[in-house]
N, C-alpha and C positions, 0 to 999 in steps of 0.2 A: 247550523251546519251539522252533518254528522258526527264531527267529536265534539261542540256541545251537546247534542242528543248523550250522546255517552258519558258525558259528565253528570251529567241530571239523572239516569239511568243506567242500575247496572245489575241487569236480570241474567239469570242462571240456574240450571238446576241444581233442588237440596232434596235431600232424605226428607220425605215426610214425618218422619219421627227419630228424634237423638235422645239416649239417656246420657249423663256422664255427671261431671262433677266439676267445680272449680272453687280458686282460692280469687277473694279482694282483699283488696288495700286501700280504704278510703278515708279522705278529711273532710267532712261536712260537719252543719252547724247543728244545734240539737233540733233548731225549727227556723224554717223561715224570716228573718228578723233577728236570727239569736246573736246575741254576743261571742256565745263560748263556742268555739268550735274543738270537734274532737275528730280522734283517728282510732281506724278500725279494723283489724284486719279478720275478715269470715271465712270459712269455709261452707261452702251451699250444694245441697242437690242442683241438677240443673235437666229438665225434658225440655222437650222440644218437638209442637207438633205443627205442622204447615197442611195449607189445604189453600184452594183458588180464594177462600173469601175468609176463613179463619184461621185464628194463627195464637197460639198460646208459647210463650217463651217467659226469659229473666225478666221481660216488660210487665205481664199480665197476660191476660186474654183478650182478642181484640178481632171484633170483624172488622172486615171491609165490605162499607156499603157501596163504594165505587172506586177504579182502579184511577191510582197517582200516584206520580211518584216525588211529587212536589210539594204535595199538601197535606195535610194529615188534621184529623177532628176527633183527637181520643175524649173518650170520658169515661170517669173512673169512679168509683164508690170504694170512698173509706171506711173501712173499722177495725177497731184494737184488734189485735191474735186472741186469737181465744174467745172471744166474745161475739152475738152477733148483737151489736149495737151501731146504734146508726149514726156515725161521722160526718154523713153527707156526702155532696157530689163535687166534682171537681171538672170544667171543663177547659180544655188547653190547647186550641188549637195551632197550627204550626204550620211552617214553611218550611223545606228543607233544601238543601242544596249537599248532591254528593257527588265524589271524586273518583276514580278507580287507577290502582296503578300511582300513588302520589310521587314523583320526583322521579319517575321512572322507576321507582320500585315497582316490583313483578306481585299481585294479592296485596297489597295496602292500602285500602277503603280510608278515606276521610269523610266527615262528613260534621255539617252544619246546618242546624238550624233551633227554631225560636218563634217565639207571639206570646199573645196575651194567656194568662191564667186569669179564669172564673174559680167561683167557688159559690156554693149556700151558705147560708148563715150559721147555720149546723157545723160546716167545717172549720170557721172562721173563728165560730165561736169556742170551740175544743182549742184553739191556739191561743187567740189573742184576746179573749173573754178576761175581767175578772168581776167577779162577783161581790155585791156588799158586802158580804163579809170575812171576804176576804180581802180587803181592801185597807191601803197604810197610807199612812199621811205623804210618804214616797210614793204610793202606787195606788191611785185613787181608781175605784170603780168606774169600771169601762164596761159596754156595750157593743157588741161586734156587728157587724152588718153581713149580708149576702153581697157578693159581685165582684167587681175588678179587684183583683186580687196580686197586680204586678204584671212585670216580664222574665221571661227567661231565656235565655242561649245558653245553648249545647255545643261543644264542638265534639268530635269524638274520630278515633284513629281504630283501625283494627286489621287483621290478617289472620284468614284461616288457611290451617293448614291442615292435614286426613287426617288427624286425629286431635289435634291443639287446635286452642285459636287464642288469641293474642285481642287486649285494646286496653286501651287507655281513655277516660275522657275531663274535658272541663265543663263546668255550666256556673254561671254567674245570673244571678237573680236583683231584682232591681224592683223594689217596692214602693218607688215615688205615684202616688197619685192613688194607692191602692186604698179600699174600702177601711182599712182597719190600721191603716198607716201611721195615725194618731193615738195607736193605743201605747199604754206604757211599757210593754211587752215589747216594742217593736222596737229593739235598741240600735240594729242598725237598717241602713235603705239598702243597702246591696250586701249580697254573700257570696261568696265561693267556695263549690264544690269539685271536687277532681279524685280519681282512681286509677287505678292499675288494675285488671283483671284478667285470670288464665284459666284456662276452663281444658277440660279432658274428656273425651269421648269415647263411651264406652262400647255402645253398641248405635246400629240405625239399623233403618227398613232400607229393603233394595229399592224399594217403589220411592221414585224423585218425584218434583214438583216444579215448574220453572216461578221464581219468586225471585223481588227484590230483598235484599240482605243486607 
């Protein structure tokens, strides 16, 4: 029907370019698997640029090789700040499912979705590697592999307003069945992440875009 259409889809015009600013609040774990979870709060630049097939934001930079608003096939190349060392690749493709107007709120975006994370052995192994000699009768030498690398879900809540914009999200990860599942690093199978984020707008372009958001 037409308002499932509109549930799955919620296009609109945006400024092809934002500069501004914003503050997070987040609890994540130090890595995937980890035990300790800590809390953060940043302040970040934040741009923002849109075009029919590329799109750089607080995500990365990301084409679109074909237009959905259902599916999504990021892939990402890791490596430390400062360094250009190579991390490896990480691919994570996804499903989504979004909301517009949640509860008869007027601008409040929900949105949901998740799949499998891949990874190289490169990435896997910078986590959940250890090495001979680094290795204790507690935490004996381990081997990482390339590949299945878990699942994750996202949920996330947000509303813009002309110069603010408002979200929150959750994402819970679940590392049963994953390549490196068995390493001793991997102290737990599931984590939870979650934030608050506000972001301020400082300047944009007059020239819009029509784009999902």
């Amino acid at each position: 029907t037409d308002g499932q259409a509109r549930s799955f889809s919620h296009r609109h015009s945006l400024p092809v370019w934002e500069v501004g600013a914003g503050l997070s609040g987040i609890t994540l774990p130090d890595y995937r698997g980890a035990a300790r979870q800590r809390q953060y709060l940043l302040p970040f630049p934040m741009f923002v640029y849109r075009s029919p097939h590329l799109r750089v934001d607080r995500s990365g930079i990301r084409a679109d090789l074909w237009d959905s608003d259902r599916v999504e096939l990021p892939l990402r190349y890791a490596m430390p700040l400062g360094r250009l060392q190579n991390r490896g690749w990480v691919f994570s493709p996804s499903l989504g499912w979004r909301v517009s107007d949640v509860g008869g709120f007027s601008g409040w975006q929900f949105g949901l979705w998740g799949g499998p994370v891949f990874a190289t052995r490169a990435y896997h192994r910078y986590y959940y590697e250890i090495d001979p000699q680094h290795a204790r009768t507690w935490r004996p030498a381990y081997a990482a592999k390339g590949g299945y690398g878990g699942l994750e879900l996202t949920a996330a809540l947000n509303k813009r307003y002309p110069q603010t914009w408002v979200a929150g999200f959750v994402r819970a990860t679940h590392l049963g069945g994953a390549a490196f599942a068995d390493s001793p690093l991997v102290e737990r199978r599931t984590n939870v992440s979650a934030g608050i984020v506000v972001g301020w707008l400082f300047a944009r372009s007059n020239e819009e875009v029509r784009q999902t958001d």
